[in-house]
N, C-alpha and C positions, 0 to 999 in steps of 0.2 A: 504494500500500500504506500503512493505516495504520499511524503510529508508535508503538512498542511503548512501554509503560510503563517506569520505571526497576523494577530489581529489589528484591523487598519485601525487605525484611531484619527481624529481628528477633535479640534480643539475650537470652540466660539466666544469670542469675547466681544460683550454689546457697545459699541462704542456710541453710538445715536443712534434721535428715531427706530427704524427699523435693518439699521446696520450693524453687521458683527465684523470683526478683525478673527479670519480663519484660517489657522493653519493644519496639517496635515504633512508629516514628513518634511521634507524640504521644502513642501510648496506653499505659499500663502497668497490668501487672493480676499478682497470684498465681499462677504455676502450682505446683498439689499433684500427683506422683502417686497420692497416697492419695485426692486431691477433699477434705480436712478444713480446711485454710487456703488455700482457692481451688479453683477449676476444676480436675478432671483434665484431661489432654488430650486423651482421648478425649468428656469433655463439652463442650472447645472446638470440636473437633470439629465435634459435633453440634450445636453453636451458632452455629458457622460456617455449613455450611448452612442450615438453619431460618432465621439471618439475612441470606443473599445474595438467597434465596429470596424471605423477607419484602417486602425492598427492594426489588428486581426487581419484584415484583408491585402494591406500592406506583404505583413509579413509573409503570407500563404504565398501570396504570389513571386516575393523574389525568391525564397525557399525554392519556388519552382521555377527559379531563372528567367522569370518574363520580363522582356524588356519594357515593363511600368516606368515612364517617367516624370509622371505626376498623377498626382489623388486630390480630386475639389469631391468634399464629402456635403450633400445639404440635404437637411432635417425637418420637416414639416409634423407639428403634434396636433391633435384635436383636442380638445380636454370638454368635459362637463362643464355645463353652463353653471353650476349652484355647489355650493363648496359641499366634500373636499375639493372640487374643480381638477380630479384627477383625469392622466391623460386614458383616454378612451382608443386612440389608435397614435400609432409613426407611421410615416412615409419617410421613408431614408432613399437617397437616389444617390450613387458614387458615380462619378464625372474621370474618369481615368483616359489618360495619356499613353501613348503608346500601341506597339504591335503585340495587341495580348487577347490570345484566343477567346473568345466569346465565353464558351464552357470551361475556364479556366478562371474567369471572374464569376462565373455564377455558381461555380463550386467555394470558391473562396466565400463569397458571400454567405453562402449556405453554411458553412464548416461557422462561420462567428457565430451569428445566428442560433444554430441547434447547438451548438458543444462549446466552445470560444470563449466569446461576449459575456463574461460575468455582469458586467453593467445589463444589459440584455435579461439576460435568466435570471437575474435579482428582481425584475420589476411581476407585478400581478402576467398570471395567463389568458388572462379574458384580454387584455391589450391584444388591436391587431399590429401587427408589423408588416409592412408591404414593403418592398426593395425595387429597385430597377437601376442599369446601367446604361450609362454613355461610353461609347470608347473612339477617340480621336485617334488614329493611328498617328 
């Protein structure tokens, strides 16, 4: 059995209004709930996904030596109108560069997706997720 990661942590500290000062490992960023002085958390959210997703798919593919020479990843959510105002579907669409076989991005996509994407498989299963690609040779 493989060995589990240590547990993520992360830290909020209220600075105003609806702003906290957050860090996590190395990283530190703005969280707003308003979204005015940084990310809400529902756009982390969605930037979590769109970027495990990204990554994931990144990888699979130089893994498999495709000549990928660029990733535009973009994210479209629906959410409920009346709180929790949780998202209800994604539309994720990657935008790839490069001479890289059709079925070798839609495999990639797939593998984040079903197995991958922890950001992904973290969130509820009643969420739909839709994908589609572009590819610019």
């Amino acid at each position: 059995m493989a060995e589990s990661k240590p547990p993520l942590t992360a830290e909020l500290v209220w600075s105003e209004e609806l702003q906290f000062d957050a860090t996590s490992g190395d990283a530190a960023l703005v969280v707003d709930g308003d979204g005015k002085a940084g990310a809400s958390p529902m756009q982390l959210v969605a930037v979590g996904v769109a970027g495990c997703m990204a990554a994931d798919v990144v990888s699979i593919l130089q893994k498999g030596r495709h000549p990928m020479t660029g990733l535009r990843t973009t994210l479209s959510a629906a959410r409920l109108p009346e709180p929790p105002r949780r998202f209800v579907s994604l539309d994720l669409h990657f935008h790839l560069t490069g001479a890289v076989p059709e079925d070798a991005i839609a495999r990639a996509i797939n593998l984040s997706r079903d197995k991958y994407c922890s950001a992904w498989n973290s969130l509820r299963e009643d969420i739909a997720l839709t994908t589609s690609f572009t590819v610019i040779p």
